[in-house]
Residue frames as a rotation matrix with the C-alpha (Angstrom) as fourth column:
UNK 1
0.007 -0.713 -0.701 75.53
0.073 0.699 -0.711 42.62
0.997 -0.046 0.057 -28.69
UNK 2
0.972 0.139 0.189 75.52
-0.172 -0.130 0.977 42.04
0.161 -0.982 -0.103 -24.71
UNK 3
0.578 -0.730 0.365 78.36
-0.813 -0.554 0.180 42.72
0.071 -0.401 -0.914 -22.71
UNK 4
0.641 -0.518 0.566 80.23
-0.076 0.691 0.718 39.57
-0.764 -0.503 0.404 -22.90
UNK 5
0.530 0.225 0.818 80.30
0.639 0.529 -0.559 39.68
-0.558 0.819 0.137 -26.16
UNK 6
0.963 -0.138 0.230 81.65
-0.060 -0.947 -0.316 43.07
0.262 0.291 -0.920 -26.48
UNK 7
0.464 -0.685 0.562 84.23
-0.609 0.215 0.764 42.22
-0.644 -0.696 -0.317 -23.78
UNK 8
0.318 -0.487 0.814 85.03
0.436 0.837 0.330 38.77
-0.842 0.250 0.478 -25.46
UNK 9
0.852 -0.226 0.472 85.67
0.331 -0.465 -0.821 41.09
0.405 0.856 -0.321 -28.84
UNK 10
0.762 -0.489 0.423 87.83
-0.501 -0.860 -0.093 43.34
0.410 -0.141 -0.901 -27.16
UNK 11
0.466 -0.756 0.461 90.16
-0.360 0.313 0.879 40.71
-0.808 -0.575 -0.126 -25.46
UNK 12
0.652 0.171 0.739 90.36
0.499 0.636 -0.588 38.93
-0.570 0.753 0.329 -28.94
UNK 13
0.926 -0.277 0.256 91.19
0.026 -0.631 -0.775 41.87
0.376 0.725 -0.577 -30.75
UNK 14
0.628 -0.482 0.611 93.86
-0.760 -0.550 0.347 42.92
0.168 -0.682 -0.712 -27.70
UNK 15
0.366 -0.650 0.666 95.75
-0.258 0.617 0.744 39.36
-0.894 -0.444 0.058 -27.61
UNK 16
0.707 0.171 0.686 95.68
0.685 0.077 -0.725 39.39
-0.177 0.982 -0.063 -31.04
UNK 17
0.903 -0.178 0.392 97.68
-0.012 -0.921 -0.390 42.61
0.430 0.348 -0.833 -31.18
UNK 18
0.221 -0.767 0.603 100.20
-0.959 -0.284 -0.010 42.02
0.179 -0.576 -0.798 -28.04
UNK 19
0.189 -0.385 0.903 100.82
-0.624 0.664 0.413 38.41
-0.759 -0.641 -0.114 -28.19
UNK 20
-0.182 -0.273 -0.945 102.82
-0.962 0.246 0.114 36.05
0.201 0.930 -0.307 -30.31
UNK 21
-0.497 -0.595 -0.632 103.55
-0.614 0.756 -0.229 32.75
0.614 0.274 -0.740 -31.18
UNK 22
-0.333 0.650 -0.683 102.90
0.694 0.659 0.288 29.45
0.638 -0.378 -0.671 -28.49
UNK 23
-0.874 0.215 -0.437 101.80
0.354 -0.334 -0.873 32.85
-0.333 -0.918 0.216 -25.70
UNK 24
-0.382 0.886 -0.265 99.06
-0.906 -0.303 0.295 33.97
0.181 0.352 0.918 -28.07
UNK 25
0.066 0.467 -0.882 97.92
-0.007 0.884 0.467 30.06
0.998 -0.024 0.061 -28.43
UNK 26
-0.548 0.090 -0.831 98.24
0.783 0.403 -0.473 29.36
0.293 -0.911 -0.292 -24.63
UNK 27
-0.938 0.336 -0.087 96.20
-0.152 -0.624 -0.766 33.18
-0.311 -0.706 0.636 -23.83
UNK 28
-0.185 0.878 -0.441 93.68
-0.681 0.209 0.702 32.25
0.709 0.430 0.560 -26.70
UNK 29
-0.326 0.152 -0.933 93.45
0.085 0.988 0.131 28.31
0.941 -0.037 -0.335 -25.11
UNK 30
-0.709 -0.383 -0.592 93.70
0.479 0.354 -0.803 29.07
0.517 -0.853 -0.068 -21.42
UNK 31
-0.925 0.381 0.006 91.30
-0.363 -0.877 -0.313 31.82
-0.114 -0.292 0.950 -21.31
UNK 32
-0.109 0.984 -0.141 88.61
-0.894 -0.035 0.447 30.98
0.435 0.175 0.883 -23.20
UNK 33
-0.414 -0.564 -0.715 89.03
0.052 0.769 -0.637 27.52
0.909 -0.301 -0.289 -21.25
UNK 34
-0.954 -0.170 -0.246 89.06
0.299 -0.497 -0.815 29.06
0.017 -0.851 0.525 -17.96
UNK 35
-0.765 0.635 -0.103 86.08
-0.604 -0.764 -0.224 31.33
-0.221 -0.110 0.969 -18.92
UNK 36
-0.202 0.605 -0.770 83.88
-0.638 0.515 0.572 28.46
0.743 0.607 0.282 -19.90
UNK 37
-0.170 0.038 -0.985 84.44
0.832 0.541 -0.123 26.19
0.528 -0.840 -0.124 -17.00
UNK 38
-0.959 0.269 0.091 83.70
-0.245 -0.621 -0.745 29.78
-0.144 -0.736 0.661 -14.67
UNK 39
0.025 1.000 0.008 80.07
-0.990 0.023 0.140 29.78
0.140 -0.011 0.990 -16.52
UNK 40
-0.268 0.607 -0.749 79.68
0.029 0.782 0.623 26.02
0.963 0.145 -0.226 -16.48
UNK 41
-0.788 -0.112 -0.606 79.93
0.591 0.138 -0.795 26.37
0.173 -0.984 -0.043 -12.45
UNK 42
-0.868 0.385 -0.313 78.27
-0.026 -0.665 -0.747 29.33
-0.496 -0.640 0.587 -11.81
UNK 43
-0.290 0.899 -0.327 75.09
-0.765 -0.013 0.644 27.42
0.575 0.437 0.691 -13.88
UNK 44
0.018 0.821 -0.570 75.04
0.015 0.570 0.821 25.26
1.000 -0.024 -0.002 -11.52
UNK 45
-0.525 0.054 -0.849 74.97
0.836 -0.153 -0.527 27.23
-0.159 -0.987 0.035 -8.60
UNK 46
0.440 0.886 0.143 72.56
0.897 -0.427 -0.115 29.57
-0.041 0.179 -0.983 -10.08
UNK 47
-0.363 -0.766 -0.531 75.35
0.498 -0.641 0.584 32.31
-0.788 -0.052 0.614 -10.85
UNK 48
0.569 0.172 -0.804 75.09
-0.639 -0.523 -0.564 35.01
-0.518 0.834 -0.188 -13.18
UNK 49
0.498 -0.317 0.807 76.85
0.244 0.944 0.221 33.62
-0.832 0.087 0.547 -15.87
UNK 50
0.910 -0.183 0.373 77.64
0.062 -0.828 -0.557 36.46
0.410 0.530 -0.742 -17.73
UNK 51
0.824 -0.206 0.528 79.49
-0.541 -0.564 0.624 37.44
0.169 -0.800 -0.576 -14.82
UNK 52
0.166 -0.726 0.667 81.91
0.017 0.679 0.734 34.03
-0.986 -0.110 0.125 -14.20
UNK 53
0.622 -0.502 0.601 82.27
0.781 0.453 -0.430 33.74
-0.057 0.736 0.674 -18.02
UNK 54
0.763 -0.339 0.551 84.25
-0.018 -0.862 -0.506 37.66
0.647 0.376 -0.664 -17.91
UNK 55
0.572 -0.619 0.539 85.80
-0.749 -0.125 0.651 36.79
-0.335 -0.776 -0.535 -14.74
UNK 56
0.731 0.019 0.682 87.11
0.137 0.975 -0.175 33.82
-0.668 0.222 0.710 -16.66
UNK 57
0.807 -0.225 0.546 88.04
0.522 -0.161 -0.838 35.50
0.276 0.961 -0.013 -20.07
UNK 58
0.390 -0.556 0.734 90.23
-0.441 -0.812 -0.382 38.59
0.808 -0.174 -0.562 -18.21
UNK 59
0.944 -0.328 -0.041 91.37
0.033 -0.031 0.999 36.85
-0.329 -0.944 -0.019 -14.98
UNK 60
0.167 -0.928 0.333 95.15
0.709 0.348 0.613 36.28
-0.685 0.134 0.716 -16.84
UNK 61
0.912 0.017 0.410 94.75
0.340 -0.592 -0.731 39.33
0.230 0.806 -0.546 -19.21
UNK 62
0.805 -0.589 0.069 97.15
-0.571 -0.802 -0.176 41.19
0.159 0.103 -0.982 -18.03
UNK 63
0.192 -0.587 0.786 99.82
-0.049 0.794 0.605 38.36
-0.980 -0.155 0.123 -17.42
UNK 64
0.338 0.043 0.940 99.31
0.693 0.664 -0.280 38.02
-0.636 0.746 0.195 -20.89
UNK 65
0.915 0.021 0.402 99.55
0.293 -0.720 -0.629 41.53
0.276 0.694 -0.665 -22.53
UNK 66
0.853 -0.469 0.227 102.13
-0.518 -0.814 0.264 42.67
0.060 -0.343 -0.938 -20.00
UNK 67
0.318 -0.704 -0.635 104.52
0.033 0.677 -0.735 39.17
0.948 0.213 0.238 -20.50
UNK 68
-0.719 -0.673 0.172 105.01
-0.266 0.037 -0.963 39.36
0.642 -0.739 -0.206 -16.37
UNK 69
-0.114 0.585 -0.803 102.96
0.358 0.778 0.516 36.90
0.927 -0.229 -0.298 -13.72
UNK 70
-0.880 -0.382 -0.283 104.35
0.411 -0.311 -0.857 39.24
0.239 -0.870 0.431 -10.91
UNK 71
-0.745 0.599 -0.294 101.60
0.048 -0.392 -0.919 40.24
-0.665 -0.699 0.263 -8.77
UNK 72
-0.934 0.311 0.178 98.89
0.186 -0.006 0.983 39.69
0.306 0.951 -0.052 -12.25
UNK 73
-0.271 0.894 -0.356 95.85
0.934 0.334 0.127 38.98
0.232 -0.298 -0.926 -10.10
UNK 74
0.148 0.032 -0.988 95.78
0.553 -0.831 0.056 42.35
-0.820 -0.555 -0.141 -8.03
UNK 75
-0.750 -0.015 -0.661 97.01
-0.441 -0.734 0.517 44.56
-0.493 0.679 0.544 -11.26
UNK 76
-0.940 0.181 0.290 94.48
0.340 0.412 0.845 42.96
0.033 0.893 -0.449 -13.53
UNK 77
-0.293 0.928 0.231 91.54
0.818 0.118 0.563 43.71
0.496 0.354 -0.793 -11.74
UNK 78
-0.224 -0.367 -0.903 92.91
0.320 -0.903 0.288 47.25
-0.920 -0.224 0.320 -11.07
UNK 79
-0.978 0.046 -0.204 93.15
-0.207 -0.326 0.922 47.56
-0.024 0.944 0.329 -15.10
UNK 80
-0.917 0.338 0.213 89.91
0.202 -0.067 0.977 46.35
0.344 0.939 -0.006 -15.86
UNK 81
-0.212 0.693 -0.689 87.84
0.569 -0.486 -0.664 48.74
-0.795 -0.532 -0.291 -14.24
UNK 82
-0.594 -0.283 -0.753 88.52
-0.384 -0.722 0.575 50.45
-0.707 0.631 0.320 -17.27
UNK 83
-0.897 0.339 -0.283 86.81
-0.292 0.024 0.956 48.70
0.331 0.940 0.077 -19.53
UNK 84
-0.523 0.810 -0.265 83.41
0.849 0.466 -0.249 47.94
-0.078 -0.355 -0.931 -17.22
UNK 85
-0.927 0.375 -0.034 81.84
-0.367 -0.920 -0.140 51.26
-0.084 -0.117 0.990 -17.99
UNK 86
-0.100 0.924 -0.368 78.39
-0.514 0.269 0.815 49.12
0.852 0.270 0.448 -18.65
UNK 87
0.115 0.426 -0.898 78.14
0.703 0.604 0.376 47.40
0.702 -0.674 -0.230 -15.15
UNK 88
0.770 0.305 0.561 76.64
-0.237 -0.679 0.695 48.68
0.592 -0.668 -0.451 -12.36
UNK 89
-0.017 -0.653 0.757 79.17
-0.982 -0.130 -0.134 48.85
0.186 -0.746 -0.639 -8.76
UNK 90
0.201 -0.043 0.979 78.34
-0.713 0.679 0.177 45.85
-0.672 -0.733 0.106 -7.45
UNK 91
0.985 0.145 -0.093 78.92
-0.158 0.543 -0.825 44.16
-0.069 0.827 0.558 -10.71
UNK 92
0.651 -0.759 0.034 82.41
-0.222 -0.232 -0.947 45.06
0.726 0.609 -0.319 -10.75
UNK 93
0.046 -0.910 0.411 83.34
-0.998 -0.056 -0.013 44.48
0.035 -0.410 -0.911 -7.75
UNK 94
0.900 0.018 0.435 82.24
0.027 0.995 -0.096 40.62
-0.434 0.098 0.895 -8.27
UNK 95
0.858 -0.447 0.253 84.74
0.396 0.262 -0.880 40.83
0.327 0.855 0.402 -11.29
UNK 96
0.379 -0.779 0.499 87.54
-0.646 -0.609 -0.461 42.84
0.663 -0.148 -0.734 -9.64
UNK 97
-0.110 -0.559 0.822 87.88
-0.980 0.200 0.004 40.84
-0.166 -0.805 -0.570 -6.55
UNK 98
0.901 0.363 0.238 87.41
-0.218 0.853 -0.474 37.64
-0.375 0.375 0.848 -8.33
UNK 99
0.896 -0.445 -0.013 90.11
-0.105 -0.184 -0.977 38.26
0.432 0.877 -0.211 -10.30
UNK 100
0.521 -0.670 0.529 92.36
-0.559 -0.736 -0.382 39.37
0.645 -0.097 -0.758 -7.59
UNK 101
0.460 0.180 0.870 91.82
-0.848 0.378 0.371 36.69
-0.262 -0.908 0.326 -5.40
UNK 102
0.790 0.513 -0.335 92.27
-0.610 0.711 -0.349 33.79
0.059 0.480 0.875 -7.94
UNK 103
0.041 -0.912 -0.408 96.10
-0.435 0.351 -0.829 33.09
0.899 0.211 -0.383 -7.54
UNK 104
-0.671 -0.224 0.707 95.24
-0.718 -0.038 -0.695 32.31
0.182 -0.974 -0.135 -3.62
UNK 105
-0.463 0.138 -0.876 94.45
-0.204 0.945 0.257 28.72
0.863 0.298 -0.409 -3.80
UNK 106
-0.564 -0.118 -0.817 94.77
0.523 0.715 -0.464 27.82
0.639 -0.689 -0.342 -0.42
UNK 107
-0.950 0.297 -0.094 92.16
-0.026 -0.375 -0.927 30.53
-0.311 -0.878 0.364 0.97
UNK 108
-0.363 0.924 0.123 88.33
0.919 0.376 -0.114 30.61
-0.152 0.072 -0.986 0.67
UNK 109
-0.962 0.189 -0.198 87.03
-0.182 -0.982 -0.055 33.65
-0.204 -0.017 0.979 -0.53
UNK 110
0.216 0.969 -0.121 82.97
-0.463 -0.007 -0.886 34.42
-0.860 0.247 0.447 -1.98
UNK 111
0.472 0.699 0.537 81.50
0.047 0.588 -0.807 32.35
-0.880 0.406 0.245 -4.48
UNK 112
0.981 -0.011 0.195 82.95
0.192 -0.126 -0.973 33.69
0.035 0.992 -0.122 -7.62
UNK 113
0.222 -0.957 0.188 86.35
-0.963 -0.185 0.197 33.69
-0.154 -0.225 -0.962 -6.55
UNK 114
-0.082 -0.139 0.987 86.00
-0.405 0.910 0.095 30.13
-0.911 -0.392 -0.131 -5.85
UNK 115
0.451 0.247 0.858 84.89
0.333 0.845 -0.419 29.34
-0.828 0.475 0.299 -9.01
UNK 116
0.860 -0.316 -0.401 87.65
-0.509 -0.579 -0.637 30.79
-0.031 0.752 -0.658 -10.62
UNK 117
0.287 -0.260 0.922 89.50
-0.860 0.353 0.367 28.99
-0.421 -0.899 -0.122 -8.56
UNK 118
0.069 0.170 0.983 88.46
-0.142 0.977 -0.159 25.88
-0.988 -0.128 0.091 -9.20
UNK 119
0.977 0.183 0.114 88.31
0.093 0.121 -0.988 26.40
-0.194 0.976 0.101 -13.34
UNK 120
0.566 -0.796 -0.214 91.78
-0.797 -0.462 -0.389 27.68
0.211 0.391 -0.896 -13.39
UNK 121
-0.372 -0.492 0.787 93.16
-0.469 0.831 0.298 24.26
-0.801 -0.258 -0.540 -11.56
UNK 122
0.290 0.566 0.771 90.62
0.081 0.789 -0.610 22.37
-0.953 0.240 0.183 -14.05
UNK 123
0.920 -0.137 -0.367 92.17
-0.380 -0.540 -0.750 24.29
-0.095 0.830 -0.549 -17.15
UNK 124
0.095 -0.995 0.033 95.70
-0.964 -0.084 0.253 23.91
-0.249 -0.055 -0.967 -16.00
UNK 125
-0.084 0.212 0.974 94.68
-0.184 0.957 -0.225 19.97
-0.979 -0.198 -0.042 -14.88
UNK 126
0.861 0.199 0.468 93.01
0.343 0.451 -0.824 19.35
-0.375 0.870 0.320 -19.03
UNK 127
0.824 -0.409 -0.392 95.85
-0.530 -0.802 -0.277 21.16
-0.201 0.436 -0.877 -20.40
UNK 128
-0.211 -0.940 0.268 98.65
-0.753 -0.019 -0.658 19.50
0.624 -0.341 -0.703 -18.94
UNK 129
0.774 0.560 -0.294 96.86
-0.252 0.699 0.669 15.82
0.580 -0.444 0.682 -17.22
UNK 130
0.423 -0.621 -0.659 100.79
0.800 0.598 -0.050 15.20
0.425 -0.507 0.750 -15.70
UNK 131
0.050 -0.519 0.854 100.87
0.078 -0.850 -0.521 18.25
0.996 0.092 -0.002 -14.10
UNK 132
-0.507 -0.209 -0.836 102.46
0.819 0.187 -0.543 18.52
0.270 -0.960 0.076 -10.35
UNK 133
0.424 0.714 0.558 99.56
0.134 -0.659 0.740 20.64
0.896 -0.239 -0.375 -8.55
UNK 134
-0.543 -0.169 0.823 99.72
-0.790 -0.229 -0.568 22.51
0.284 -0.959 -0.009 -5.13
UNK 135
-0.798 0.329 -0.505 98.03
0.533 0.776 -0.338 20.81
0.280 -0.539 -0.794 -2.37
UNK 136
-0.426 0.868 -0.253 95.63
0.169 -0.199 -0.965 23.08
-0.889 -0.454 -0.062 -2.67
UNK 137
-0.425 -0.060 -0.903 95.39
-0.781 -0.480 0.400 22.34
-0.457 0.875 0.157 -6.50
UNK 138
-0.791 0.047 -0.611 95.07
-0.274 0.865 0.421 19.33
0.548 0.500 -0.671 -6.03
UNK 139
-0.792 0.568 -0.222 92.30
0.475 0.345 -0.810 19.63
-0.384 -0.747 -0.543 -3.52
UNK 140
-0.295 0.825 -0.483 90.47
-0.313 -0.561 -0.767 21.62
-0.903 -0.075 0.423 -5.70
UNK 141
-0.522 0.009 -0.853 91.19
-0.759 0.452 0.469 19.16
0.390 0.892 -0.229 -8.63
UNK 142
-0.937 0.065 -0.344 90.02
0.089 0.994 -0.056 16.07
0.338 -0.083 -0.937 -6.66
UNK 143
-0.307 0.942 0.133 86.35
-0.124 0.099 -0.987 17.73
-0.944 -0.319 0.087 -5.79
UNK 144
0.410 0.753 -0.514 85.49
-0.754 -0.037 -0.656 17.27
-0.513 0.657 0.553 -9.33
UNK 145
0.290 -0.546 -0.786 88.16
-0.358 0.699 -0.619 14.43
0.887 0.461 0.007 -10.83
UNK 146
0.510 -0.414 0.754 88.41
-0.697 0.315 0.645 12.33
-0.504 -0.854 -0.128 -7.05
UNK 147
0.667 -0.497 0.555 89.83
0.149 0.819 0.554 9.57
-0.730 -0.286 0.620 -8.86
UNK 148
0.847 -0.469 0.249 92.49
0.209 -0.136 -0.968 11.39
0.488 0.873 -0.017 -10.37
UNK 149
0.373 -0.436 0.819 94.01
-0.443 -0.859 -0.256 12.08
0.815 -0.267 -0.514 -7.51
């Protein structure tokens, strides 16, 4: 089994266990969501794709397990150093500071931030089509849906 696959088990198993009702259905929906749109991007910018679909799957993990949004980004990809024991350093820190970054819309960060970025607005955006975005949600909704916007 390759490491996404392991990973994607282990979040399954773990929202499964600590989430109920519509917060299981919105961590199941949003995630795997999220983590799909990371890999569709980062195929076509020649991204690992491993890589954006984990930063995808776990960027809201903890938000989810821990039921509190406070500061999620930064603790999440604190926690899940813990479970990268198969990637090398530089792997992780893609996935750590991906993570951490991802609530901070309105700054530019590296490559795989961004395209967390940009999947989480596009998640929220299919989810929810009359949702009131930031202005920098909605700039990052109108490079891929301009005439939605």
């Amino acid at each position: 089994m390759n490491r996404y696959e392991t990973l994607k088990d282990y979040f399954f198993t773990h929202i499964e266990e600590q989430c109920h009702g519509i917060y299981k259905q919105k961590a199941l929906l949003h995630s795997i969501q999220v983590s799909t749109l990371c890999q569709k991007l980062a195929l076509e910018q020649h991204l690992d794709v491993e890589l954006a679909g984990i930063i995808g799957l776990f960027h809201d993990y903890i938000q989810f397990t821990q039921h509190s949004s406070f500061q999620h980004g930064l603790r999440c990809s604190e926690w899940i150093s813990s479970i990268l024991s198969e990637f090398q350093d530089d792997e992780k820190a893609i996935i750590q500071q991906a993570i951490a970054r991802h609530s901070e819309k309105d700054k530019v960060d590296d490559v795989y931030s961004e395209i967390l970025k940009d999947a989480d607005v596009l998640a929220q955006y299919f989810a929810e089509t009359d949702i009131v975005l930031s202005d920098e949600g909605q700039k990052r909704l109108k490079k891929y849906l301009p005439e939605k916007i």
